[in-house]
N, C-alpha and C positions, 0 to 999 in steps of 0.2 A: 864855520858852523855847519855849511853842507856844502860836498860838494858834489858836480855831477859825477854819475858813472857813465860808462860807455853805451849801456840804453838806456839812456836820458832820464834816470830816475837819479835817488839824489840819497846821499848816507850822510849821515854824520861823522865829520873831520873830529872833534870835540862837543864837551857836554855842557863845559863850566866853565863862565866867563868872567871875571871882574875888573872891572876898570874903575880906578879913582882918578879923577880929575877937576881941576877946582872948581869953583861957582861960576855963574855965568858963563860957562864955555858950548852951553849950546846941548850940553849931553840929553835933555829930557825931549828935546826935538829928533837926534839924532834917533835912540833909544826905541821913545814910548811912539812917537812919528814914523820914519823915515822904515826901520826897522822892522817892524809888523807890515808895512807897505811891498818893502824886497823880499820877506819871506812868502807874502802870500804872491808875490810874482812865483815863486818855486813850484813853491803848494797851496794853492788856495782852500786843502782841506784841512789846514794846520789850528789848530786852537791855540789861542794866544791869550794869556794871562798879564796886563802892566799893573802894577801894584806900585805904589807912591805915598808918599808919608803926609799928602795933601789931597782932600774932595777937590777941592777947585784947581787946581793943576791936573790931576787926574779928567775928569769933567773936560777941559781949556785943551788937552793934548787929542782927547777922545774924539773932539768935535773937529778939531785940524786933522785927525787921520782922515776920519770920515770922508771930511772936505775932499781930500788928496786922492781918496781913492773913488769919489763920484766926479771928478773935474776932468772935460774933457781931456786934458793932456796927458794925463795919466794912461787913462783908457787908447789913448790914439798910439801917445807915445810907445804904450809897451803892448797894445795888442790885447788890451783884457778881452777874454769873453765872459766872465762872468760879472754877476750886480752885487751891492749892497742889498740884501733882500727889503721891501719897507713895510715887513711884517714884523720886522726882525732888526729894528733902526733903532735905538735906545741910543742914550746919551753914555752909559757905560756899558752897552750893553750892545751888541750886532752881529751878524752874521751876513754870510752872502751867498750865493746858489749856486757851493759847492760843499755846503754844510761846515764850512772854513767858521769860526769865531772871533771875535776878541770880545777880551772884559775887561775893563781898564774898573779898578777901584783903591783903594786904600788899604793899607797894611790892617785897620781893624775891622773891616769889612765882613759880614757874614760869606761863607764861600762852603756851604754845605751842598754835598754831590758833586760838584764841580771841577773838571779835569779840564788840564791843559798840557798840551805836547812844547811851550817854550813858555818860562816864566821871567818878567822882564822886572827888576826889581828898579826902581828909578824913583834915588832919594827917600830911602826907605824913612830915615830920622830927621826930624826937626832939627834947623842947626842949636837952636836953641836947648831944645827937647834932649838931646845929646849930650846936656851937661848934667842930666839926673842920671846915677845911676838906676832908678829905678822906671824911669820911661826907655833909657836904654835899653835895658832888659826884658821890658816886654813885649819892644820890637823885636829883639833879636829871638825871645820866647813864644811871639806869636808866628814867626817865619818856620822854624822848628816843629810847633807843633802841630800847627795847621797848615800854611800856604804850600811849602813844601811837600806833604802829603796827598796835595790833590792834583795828581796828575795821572793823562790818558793812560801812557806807556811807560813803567818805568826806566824800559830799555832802549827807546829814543827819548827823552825827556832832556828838554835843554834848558840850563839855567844862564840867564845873564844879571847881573849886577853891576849899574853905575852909580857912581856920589862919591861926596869928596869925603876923606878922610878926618872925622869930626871931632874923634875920641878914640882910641887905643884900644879898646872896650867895645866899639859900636859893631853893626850888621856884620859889615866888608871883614 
């Protein structure tokens, strides 16, 4: 995704990611978690966009990054100097005081003005949801017309995508 250069600044190896792999393998932690945690170790001025085909997962992951990145070990382990701002602490919603973002919401989520330099797509479709052709399509029709479109830079903008392979037809 990035790596370093020789003055410790950081380019983009790749734009666009997708990974399918099955249920339950852990991917929405790795992902919507673990992943906006490592990137803002790089760049803590990175705007982060997790979009998820579930409020309450969405919400459940939002609250575990949070967690991870106010918890002593984090901080100690990797040497932060910057906070979670707590003006700026929302449940979908945060930044920290290096003007760094994330927004974790839902594939139908309003998202007007709002840019993001890495868009994390995680579990875009209902497994269920996935057997219409017509809820398919307006997932894969709202990523298109809108979520896609709203990013800072189009020339660093990084896309990742993970979920399991639901339908022939779906997001991936």
């Amino acid at each position: 995704l990035l790596h370093a250069r020789a003055d410790e600044s950081y380019e983009m190896a790749w734009n666009k990611l997708l990974v399918n792999v099955p249920p339950r393998s852990a991917k929405s932690v790795l992902v919507a978690v673990l992943l906006p945690a490592w990137l803002w170790l790089l760049d803590p001025t990175l705007k982060i966009r997790v979009v998820s085909g579930h409020e309450k997962l969405s919400l459940k992951h939002s609250g575990y990054l949070r967690d991870l990145l106010a918890s002593a070990w984090f901080r100690d382990t990797f040497g932060v100097g910057w906070r979670v701002r707590e003006d700026r602490d929302a449940a979908g919603l945060f930044q920290n005081t290096e003007r760094g973002e994330v927004r974790c919401h839902t594939i139908m989520s309003k998202v007007i003005g709002e840019g993001s330099d890495v868009t994390i797509m995680d579990d875009p479709h209902d497994s269920e949801d996935a057997k219409s052709e017509k809820k398919r399509n307006t997932v894969v029709n709202r990523f298109d017309n809108v979520i896609s479109n709203r990013v800072v830079d189009p020339r660093r903008n990084v896309w990742i995508g993970i979920m399991p392979r639901l339908h022939e037809a779906d997001w991936a």
